[in-house]
N, C-alpha and C positions, 0 to 999 in steps of 0.2 A: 428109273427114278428121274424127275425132273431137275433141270438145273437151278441151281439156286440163285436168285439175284444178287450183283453184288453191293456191298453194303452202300446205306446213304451217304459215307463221309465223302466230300470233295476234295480234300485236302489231307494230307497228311499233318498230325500235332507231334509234337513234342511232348513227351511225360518224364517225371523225376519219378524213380523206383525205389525206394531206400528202407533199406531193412538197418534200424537202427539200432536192433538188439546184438546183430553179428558184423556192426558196420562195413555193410554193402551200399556202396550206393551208384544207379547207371539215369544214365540220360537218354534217351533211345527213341527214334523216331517211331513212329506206329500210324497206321491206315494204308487207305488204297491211292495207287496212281495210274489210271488207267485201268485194267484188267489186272495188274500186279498188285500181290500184297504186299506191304511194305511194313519191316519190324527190322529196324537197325538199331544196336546201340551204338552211339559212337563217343561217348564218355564214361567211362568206370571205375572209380576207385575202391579203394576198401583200404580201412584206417586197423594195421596190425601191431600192435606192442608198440603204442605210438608213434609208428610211420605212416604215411601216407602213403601206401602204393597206386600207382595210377597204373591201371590193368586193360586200358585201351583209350587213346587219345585220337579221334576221329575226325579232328575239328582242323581249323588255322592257328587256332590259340595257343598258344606257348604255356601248355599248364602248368607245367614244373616251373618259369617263370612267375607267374601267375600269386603261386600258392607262395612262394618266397616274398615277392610284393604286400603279402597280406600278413606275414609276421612267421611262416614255419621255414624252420630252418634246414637250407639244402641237404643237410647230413641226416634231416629225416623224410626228404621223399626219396620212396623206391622207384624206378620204370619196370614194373614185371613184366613187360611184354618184350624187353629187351634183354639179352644172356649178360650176367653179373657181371662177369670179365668184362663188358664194352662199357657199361653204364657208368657203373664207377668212376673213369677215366676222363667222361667226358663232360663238358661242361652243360650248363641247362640249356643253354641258349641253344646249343647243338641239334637239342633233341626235337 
């Protein structure tokens, strides 16, 4: 079998992913760079019994800041990618 070429994109984009029935939603890099493919998400949350859990924060941004600046209040964002025991305890700015 021949090799396959690989795709036209030059750049790597950005796409928003959002399943708004089971609210998921990720931000995720996608294309090539070079010979490699490239598919990161590096923002994820998902809105559960009205919390906000951020399920992967990839970025510089201070989300859990972020999302308080915007009006939800700290007692309803979760960090699930961090054990309950630590998150709790600690302040946003921490994280």
């Amino acid at each position: 079998m021949a090799a396959r070429p690989y795709s036209n994109a030059t750049a790597i984009e950005k796409q928003v992913i959002t399943d708004m029935n089971r609210h998921h939603y990720q931000l995720v890099n996608v294309g090539w760079h070079r010979a490699q493919f490239v598919y990161s998400p590096f923002l994820h949350f998902d809105i559960k019994e009205g919390q906000v859990w951020i399920q992967q924060n990839g970025n510089e941004l201070e989300i859990g800041d972020e999302l308080v600046n915007r009006g939800i209040a700290a007692e309803d964002i979760v960090f699930g990618f961090i054990p309950d025991k630590e998150w709790r305890f600690m302040p946003l700015t921490s994280l």
